[in-house]
Structure formats: C-alpha cells, structure tokens
N, C-alpha and C positions, 0 to 999 in steps of 0.2 A: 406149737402143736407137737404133742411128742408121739413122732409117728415117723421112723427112723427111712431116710429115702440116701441114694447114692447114686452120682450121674455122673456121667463119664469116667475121665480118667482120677485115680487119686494113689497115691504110696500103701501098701498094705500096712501100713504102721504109721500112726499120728505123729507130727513133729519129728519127722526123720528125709532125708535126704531126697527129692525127686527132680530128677532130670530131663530135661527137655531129650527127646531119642533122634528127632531127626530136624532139618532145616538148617537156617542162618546159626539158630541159639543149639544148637544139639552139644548135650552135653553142660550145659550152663543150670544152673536149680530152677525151679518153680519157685513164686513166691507166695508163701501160705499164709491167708489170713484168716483170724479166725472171727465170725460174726456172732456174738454171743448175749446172751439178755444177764440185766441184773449182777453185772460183775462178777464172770465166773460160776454162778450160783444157780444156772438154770439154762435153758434149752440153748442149743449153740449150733453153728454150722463150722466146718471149715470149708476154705475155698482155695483153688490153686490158680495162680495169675501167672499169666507170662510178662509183663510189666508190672511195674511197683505202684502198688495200689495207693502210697499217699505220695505219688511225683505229683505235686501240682506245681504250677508255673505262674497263676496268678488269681486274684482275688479280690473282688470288687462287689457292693451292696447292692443288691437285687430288690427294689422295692416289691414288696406285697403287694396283692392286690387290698381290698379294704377288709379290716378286720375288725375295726371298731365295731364296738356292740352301745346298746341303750336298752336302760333296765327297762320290764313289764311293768310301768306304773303308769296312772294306777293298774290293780293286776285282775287279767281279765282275761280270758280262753280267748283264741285269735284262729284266724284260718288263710291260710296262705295257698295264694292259687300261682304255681310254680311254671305253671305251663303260660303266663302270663309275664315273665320273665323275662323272654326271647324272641325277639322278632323271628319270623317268617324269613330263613333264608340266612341269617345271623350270621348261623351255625360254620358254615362256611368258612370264616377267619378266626374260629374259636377252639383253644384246646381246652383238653379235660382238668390238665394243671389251672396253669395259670386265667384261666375263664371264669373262674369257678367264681359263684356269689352265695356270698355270706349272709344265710336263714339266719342260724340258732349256733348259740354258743356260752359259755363257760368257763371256769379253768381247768375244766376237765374232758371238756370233747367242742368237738367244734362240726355244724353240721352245713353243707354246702348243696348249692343245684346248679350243674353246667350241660346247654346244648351246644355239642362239639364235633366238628366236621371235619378239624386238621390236626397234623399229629401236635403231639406238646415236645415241649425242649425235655434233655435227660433231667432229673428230677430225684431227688432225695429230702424224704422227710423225717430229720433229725429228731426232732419233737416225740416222735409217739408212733403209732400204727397206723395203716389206715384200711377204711372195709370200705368198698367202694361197691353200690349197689346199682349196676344198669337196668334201669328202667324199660330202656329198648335200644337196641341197633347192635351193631357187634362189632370188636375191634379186635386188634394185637397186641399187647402188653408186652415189653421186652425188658428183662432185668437181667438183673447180672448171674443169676439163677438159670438163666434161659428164659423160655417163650409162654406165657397162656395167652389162648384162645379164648374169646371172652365173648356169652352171646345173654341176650335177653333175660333177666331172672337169675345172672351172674351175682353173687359176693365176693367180688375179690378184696382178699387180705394179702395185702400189703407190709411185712414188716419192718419196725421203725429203721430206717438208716439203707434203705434198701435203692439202690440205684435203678430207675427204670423210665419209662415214657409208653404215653400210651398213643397209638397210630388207629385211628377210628378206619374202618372201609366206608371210604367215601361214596360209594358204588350203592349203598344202600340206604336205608333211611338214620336221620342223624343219631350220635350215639348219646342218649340223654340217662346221667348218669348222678347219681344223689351220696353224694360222700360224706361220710362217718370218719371224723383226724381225732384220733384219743391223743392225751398227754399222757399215754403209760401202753401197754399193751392188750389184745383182743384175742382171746382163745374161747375154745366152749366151753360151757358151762360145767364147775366144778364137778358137782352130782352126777351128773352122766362120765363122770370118767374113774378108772376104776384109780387105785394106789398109784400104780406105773403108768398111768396115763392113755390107758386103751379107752375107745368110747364102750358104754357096757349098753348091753341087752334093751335096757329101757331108753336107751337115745334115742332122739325122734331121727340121725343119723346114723353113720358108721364113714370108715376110714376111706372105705368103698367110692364114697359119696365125693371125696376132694379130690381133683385134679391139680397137680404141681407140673412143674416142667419135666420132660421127658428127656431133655437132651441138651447139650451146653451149647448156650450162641457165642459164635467167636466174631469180633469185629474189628477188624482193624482200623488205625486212623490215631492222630496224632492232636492236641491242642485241644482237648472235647471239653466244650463247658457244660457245667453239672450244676441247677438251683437247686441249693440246700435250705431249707425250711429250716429254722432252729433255735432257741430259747435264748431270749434277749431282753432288752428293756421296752419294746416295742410295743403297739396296742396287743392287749389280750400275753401281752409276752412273749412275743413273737419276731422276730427278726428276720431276714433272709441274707443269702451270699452267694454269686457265682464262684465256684472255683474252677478254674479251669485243668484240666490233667493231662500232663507229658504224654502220653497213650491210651488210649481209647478203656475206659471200667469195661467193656464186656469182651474181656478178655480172659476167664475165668474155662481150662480144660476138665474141671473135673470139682466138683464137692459131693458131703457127706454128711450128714446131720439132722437135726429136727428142728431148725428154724430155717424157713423158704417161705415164698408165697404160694399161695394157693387158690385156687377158686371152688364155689361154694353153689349150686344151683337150688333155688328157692323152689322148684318141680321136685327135689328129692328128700324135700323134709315132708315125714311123715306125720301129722295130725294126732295129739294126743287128745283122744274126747272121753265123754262121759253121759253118766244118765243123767245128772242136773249141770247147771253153767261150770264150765272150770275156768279158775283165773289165770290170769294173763301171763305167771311164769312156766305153763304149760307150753308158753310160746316160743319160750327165749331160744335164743339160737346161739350167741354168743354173751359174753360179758367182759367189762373192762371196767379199771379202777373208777369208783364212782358212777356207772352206768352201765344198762344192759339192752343187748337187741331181740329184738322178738318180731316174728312174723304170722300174721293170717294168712293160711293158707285154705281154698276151697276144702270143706269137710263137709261130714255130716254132723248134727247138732245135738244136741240133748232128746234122749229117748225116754224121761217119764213121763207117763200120761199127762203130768199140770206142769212141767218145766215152761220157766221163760225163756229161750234160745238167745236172746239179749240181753250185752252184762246188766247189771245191777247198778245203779247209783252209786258211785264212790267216791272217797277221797282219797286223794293226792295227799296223802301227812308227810311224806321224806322225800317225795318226788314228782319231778316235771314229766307229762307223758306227751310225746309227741309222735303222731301218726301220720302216717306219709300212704294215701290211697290210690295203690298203682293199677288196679282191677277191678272188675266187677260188680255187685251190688253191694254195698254194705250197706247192710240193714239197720242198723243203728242208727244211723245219720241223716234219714232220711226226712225229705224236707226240709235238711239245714241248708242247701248251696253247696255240699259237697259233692267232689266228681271223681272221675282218675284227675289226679297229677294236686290233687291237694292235699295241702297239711293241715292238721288242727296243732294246735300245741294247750293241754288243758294242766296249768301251772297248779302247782302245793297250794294248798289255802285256798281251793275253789271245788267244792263236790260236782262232779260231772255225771254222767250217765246218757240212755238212747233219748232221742229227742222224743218228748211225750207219748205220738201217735203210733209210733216205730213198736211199742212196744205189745199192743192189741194186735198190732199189723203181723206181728213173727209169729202169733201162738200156732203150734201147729204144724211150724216150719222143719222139715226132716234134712234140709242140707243148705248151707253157706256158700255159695258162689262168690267168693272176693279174696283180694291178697293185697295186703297193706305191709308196711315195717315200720316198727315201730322200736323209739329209743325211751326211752326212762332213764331220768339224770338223778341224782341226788341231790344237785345242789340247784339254783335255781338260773332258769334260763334265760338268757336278755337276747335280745332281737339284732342281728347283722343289718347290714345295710340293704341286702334279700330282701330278708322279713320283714322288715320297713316296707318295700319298693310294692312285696304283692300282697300284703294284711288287704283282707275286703273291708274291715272296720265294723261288720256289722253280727258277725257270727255269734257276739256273748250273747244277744238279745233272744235268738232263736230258740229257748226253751220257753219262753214266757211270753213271746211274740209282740213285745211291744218295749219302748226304753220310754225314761222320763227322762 
C-alpha cells in the first residue's frame, strides 16, 4: 500500500548511522532492516532493531496443519456450512494460526475458517500475504510493526514475511475469523489508484479508511520461537519451520515506509450502485495475483422502473466464485439452505444465477440488507479437508429441485 507512515524513532537519513542514546546498549548502532517486496523494485519499509534480526539459535519442522486438497470432480456448485465446523465450546484451546481448517484452495490462494479463543504462537508467513476477515469477536494482533486492534468487519492485511500473533479477548464472544493466504501479494485494486499510488475519488475507500500501527511495541525476552510458513515440496507446496531467535523480533524502535499491516473495516466501504444490476467488480476491494476480493455490503439497489435487483445468470469462463454469507438477507439464495456463516463456491464451467423464485420475489426491491465476501480465482478451486468436513452434498440440486 503505498501510503507513506513513520513511527517512532528512525535516523533522518536512510542507511546512515543510528545509535542507541541511553541504557545498557547506549551508544552501540541500531540494526536496520530493510522489509521490501519484489526485489528492490517496489513498496518497502525500513525497521530499526535493537537485536539482530537474523540471530537464530535453532531450527526444527513444524508440521502443518492439513493442507491437502481434492479436485471438484465430478464439478458441481457446493455449499459449506462453516459454522458446523466447531464444536460448542472448542474455541477455547484453538488459535487463529495454527487452528485454522482448510475450505478452498489453489496454487494461488488458499482459503481457511478458524473459531479461536487463545492466543497463537509468534507466526510468519513466508509464502504470500494474508487478509484475514473477522466474522465476529475482537482481538489484539501484535507485529513487529506494533499493535492493531482488530474488531468485527475487520480486514486485516497481513504482509508476507511479517512477524506477528494474534491474542483473541477471551472475555468476549469467540473470535471467528475466515482467512484469505495468497502465494503473491494483496493491495487495492489498480483502477482506484492514481500513478503514485493515492486511492482517487471514485474508490469506494480512501487512506482515511486503514488503520496501521500507531506506536512501536517493544518486547523483551530471549529464545522466542517463530512458525514460519514457507515454500517447499510439501502438499500444495508448502512446508513449515520453527526458528527459534537469540532475542525477542518485536524489538523494532522505530520504522518508515509503505509496507505494514493494516486493517480494513467492511462498515467503511462505500457501495457503488446504479439504475440497472451492476456486476460484481463494482465490489472488489482488493486483488492478488490470480484472484480478487469483493464484498456485499447493505445498499440500495437498482432504481429503474423494470430493473431486476438480482444478478443475472452467469458464467464462470476464467473463474471460480466463492461466497462466504456473513449477514443479513441475501436475496438471491433464497430457499437454497443458505444462512450466515455459509459458503457457496460456484466453479468455471457451470452458469449460476438467483435460485428461481428469488427472482419475482426482489422486483420492486429499493435496498439490500446483507454482507457477504467474496473471492474469485482464476484457476480452479479443489476442496481442503474443511470443505470436505462441511459440503451439505445437496446444494447443486437446488435450482431444479430434484437430482436423478
């Protein structure tokens, strides 16, 4: 995100001499690293450490949770009820990291559902980005960037290689959180951004809209293991590694740059409508290599007098759409078994649209009460051991109301 922020302390001049001013180390340098995407050639941060950011002391394979996937065959629209996942109570010995069960995935994104009630261990993902959408509850995220505050309708973007863990408030209700892992990185969407990278006039946001960290966390401590996520020969490609580090990663006085994390509230995107249906990249909110995210958000709907308020029958030619229904009524689906907390995923090579009766049922309709997210792949999506575990089996049937 090139959206230039600076926190705490840093040298008025890059790659030049900065000194610790007072304590045990006074006088001794800072050690500046620099976090930077695509080799030099694109958004970067610097960071200043009071410890040496690659002291590790040891290193040992962290197994994955499961990442194996199984093709959509034969191929056929599916519906995953996510909130059938997790027992009653689960949540309790579950973090957001390593909990996490594997829906939908790829070689190009990989999509997850975890209810999580205790903090996770510190956590880096090597691999890619990640957008992490909380569903409900509210936590503390703490990177090496500093601190967000992260509550209901959250997007937090995660940058790849980013040191952090998330500490859910246990005090509240659990924090149920739907995670988007690209194998590349996640910004907004081109069009909305001018040359030098400002959001322009017609984004359904503005700079306004992201919260980053405000302040640097410093943490002392010695020995800290950190799972790293990272490209391997592993299912899906995938590997892991604890490394463990001589002193404590959030140890960082001071950076400067336009690569941090940040979070994203789905209450502050603004609705682009029309007087007939507008399609679906009216939605998007962000995009990544081979995939884009998009969200419904409560609007009002089409204002000509014969508009249909519900999309159109379409196909899927270059891409998988999967919809994940966190809210309200959506009108489209109606009388398929869809609720909050489910997915559809309607694969390439199968025309979809509103379930028959859905769509006599809108004419008329002057506003949308729902809020769903939704990703669209390019290439085609195969099912985790998730989307195995909660597929109801029965949802293809539901336009035609009977199977042979």
């Amino acid at each position: 995100m090139v959206h230039y922020q600076r926190i705490g302390e840093v040298p008025p001049k890059r790659h030049t001499q900065f000194r610790v001013s007072d304590g045990p180390r006074a006088g001794q340098l800072h050690y500046e690293e620099l976090m930077g995407e695509e080799g030099f050639s694109s958004d970067s941060s610097l960071l200043y450490h009071r410890g040496v950011p690659s002291s590790i002391v040891a290193a040992q394979v962290w197994e994955l949770p499961d990442v194996t996937t199984t093709a959509n065959h034969p191929l056929t629209p599916r519906h995953l009820r996510l909130h059938e996942l997790f027992k009653e109570g689960e949540h309790t010995d579950i973090d957001v990291v390593t909990g996490r069960r594997l829906l939908l995935g790829n070689g190009d994104v990989r999509i997850s559902y975890v209810v999580a009630g205790t903090d996770s261990p510190y956590y880096r993902n090597a691999v890619g980005d990640e957008c992490v959408y909380v569903e409900s509850g509210t936590a503390r995220v703490e990177t090496v960037f500093g601190v967000l505050d992260v509550r209901q309708g959250d997007y937090v973007l995660i940058p790849r290689a980013t040191t952090h863990r998330w500490l859910p408030d246990a005090s509240r209700e659990p924090l149920r959180a739907y995670a988007i892992e690209a194998n590349s990185h996640i910004a907004p969407p081109k069009r909305y951004l001018s040359r030098y990278g400002q959001l322009l006039e017609h984004a359904p946001y503005c700079e306004r809209d992201l919260q980053g960290p405000t302040e640097p966390l410093l943490v002392d401590g010695e020995d800290v293991a950190v799972l790293v996520k990272h490209r391997g020969k592993g299912p899906s490609g995938l590997v892991g590694t604890q490394m463990t580090y001589a002193t404590h990663p959030f140890d960082v006085v001071g950076w400067d740059g336009c690569l941090y994390p940040y979070t994203f509230n789905v209450a502050d995107f603004e609705p682009i409508t029309g007087r007939i249906h507008q399609p679906p990249p009216v939605h998007q909110v962000f995009e990544a290599s081979n995939f884009v995210v998009c969200n419904f958000v409560p609007r009002k709907v089409d204002y000509h007098p014969l508009a249909v308020p519900v999309p159109y029958y379409h196909s899927n030619v270059d891409s998988d759409e999967v919809m994940f229904y966190v809210d309200g009524d959506y009108e489209a689906r109606k009388g398929s078994g869809i609720d909050k907390g489910s997915i559809t995923l309607h694969p390439g090579g199968h025309p979809h649209g509103p379930q028959p009766d859905a769509i006599e049922a809108a004419l008329g309709a002057e506003y949308f009460d729902e809020l769903a997210v939704m990703v669209d792949t390019f290439r085609p999506l195969e099912l985790g051991e998730g989307g195995l575990a909660s597929d109801d089996g029965a949802y293809a049937w539901t336009w035609s109301g009977r199977r042979l």
